[in-house]
N, C-alpha and C positions, 0 to 999 in steps of 0.2 A: 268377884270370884276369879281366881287363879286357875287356868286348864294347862295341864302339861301331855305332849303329846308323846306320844309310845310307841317307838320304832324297835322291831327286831330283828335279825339276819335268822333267827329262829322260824320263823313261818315268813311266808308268804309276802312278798313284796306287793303294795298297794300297784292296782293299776290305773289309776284314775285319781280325781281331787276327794284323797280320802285315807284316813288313818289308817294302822290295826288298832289303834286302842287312844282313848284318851281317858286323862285321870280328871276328875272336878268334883268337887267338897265331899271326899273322902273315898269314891267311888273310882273304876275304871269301866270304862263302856267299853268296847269290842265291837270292830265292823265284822262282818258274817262273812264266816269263814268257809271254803271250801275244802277238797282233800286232795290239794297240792301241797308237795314236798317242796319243802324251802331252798332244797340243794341244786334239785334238777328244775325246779318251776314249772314242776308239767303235773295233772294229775294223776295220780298214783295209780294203779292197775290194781285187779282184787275183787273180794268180795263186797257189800254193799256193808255192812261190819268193818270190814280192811277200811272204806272209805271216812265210815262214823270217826272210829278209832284216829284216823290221821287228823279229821276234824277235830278231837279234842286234841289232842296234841299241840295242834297249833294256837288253840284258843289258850292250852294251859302253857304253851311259850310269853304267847303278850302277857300273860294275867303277870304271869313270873318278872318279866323285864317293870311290870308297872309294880310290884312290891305285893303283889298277891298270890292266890295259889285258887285251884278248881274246888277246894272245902271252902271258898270266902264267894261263891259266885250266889245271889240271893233271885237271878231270873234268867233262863235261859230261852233265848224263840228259836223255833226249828224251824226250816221249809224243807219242807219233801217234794219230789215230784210226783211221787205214787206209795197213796198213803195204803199200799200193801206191805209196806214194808213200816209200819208203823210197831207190830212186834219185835222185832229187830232192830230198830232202834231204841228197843225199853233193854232190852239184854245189854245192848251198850252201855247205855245209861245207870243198869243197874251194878254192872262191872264196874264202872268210872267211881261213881259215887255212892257216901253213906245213904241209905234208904233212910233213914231217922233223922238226915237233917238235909233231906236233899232239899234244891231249891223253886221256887216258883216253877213253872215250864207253860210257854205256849207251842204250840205245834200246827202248822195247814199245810195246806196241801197247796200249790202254787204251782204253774202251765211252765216254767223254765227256771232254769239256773244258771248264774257263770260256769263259765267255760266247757258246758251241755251237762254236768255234773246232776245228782238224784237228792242231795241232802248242803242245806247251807245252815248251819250255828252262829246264833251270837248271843252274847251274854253280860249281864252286868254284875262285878264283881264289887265287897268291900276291898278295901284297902288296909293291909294285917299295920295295925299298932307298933 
């Protein structure tokens, strides 16, 4: 098996021994992503929506640099830190993506996050032919 790893200036520089993305037998993985802005490296100010939002964003930069797009992603895990806002992140979700071919999803709720943030994404994408 051949892995090629996936750097972008689009999202989030890694901080620690660890991708945003790596590609292996047809697939790209995605490390979990926060709602830091790739420009400033800080995270973004905003509603918890504004946060979701910048979260796909950057997930759908790596998918993009690895040769995919957010309609090829077949499982997405969420962590929340407060699973109140668990409607709130479906509006996201429903805005992001086709409801008819959306993908897998798991979701919990978890005691912290990088850099004290309320929601992390990651996702496993094909890889477009």
């Amino acid at each position: 098996m051949v892995k090629k790893i996936i750097k972008t200036d689009k999202a989030p520089l890694p901080i620690g021994s660890y991708n945003q993305g790596v590609v292996a037998n047809g697939f790209v993985f995605t490390a979990g992503q926060v709602a830091i802005d790739s420009n400033t490296s800080k995270l973004i100010e905003g509603s918890f929506q504004d946060r979701v939002n910048q979260v796909f964003d950057n997930l759908e930069n790596i998918l993009i640099a690895a040769g995919s797009d957010l309609s090829n992603v077949v499982k997405f895990t969420v962590f929340l830190t407060d699973m109140s806002n668990y409607a709130e992140i479906n509006e996201v979700f429903n805005s992001r993506l086709d409801e008819e071919t959306a993908p897998a999803r798991s979701l919990v709720e978890v005691s912290g996050l990088p850099a004290g943030t309320d929601v992390e994404i990651e996702c496993v994408a094909v890889i477009n032919e």
